[in-house]
C-alpha positions as CSV (number, residue, x, y, z in Angstrom):
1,X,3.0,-18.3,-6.2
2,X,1.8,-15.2,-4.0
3,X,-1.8,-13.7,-3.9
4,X,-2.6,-10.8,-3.1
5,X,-6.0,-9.6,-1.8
6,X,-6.8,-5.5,-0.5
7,X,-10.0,-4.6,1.3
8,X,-10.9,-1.2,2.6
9,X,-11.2,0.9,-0.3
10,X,-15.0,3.3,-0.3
11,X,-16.1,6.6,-0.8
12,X,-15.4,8.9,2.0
13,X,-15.5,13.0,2.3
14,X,-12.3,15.1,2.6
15,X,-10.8,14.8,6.0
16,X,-11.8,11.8,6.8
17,X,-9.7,8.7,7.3
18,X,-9.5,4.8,5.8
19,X,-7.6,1.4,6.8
20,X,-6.7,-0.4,3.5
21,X,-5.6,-3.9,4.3
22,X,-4.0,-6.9,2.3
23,X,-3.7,-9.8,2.6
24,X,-0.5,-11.9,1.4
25,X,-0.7,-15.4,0.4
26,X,1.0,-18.7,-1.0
27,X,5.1,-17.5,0.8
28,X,6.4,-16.8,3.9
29,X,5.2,-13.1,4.3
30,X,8.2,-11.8,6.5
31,X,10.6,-12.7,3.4
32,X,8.8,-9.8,1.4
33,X,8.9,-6.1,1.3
34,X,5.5,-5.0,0.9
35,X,4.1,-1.6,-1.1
36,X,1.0,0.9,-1.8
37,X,0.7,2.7,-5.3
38,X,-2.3,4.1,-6.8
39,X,-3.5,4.6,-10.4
40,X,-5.7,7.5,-10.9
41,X,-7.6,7.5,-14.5
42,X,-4.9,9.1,-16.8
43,X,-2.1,8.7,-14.5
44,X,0.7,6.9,-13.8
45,X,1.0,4.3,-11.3
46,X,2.0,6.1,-7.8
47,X,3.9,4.7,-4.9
48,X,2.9,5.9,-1.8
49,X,4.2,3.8,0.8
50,X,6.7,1.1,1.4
51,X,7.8,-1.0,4.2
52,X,10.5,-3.6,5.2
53,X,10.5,-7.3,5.1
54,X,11.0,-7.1,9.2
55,X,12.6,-4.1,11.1
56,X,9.7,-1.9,10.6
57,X,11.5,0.9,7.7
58,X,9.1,2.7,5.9
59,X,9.2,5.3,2.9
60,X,6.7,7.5,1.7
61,X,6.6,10.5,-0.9
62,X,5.7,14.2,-0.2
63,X,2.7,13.7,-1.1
64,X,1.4,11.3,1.6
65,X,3.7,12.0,4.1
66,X,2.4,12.6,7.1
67,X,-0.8,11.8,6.3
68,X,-0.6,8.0,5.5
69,X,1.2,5.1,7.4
70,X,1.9,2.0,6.6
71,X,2.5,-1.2,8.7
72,X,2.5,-4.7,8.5
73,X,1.5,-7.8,11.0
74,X,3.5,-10.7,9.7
75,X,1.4,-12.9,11.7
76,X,-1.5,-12.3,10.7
77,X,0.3,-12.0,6.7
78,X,-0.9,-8.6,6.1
79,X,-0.1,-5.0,5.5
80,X,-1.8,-1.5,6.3
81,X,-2.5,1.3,5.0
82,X,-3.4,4.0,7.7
83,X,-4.8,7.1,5.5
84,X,-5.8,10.3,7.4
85,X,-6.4,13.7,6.2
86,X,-7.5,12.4,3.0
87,X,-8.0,14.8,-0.2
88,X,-10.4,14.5,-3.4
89,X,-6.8,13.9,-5.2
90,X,-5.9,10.8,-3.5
91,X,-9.1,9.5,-5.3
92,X,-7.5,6.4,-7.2
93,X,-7.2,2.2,-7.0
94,X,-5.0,1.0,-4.6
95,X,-3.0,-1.4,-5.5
96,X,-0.5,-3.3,-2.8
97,X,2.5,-5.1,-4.5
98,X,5.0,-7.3,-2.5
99,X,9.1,-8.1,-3.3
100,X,11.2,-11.2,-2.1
101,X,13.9,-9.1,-0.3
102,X,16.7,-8.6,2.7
103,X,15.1,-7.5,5.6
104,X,16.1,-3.7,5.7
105,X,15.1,-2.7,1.9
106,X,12.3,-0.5,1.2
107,X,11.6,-0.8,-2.8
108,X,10.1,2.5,-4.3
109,X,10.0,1.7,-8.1
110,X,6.9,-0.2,-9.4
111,X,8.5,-2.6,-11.9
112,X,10.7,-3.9,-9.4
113,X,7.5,-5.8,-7.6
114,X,7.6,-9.2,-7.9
115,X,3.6,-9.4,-7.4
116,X,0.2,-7.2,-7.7
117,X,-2.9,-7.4,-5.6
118,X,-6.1,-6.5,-7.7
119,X,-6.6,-2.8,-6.2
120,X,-9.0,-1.1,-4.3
121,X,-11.1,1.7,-5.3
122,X,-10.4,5.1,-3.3
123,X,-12.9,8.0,-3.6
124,X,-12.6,11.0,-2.0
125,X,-15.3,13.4,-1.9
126,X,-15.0,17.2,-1.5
């Protein structure tokens, strides 16, 4: 079974930047694809970054790009979340989800995850 555990959610003004992390748990990490969605009250889960087992291939929508990275340490088992730039609507939980998968898949679609962190609250001030 995999846990999954985020940290570096807060309250932070527009412009300004955050480092979610999280931690993966309980299988080898470098055997998952790893993803970022959010949930804002009233909407639908979001994805908004996704990243290879190994090899480093990332995805992200319109909506982040540019402004949000993602990366992963498989030695140290966890993922990032570099968010810059940030704007009163990227106010939402974060939630990082992880997939068994072949090394060079990214996976955009929620309900393909095979697991959930808890989520980490996001809120950006303008």
């Amino acid at each position: 079974q995999v846990q999954l555990v985020e940290s570096g959610g807060g309250l932070v003004q527009a412009g300004d930047s955050l480092r979610l992390s999280c931690e993966h748990s309980g299988r080898t990490f470098s055997n998952f694809a790893m993803g970022w969605f959010r949930q804002a009250p009233g909407k639908e889960r979001e994805f908004v970054a996704g990243i290879s087992s190994v090899g480093g291939r990332t995805y992200y929508p319109d909506s982040v790009k540019g402004r949000f990275t993602v990366s992963r340490d498989n030695a140290k088992n966890t993922v990032y979340l570099q968010m810059n730039s940030l704007k009163p609507e990227d106010t939402a939980v974060y939630h990082c989800a992880s997939k068994y998968s072949r090394p060079e898949l990214v996976w955009l679609t929620a309900s393909t995850y095979d697991y959930w962190g808890q989520g980490t609250q996001v809120t950006v001030s303008s």
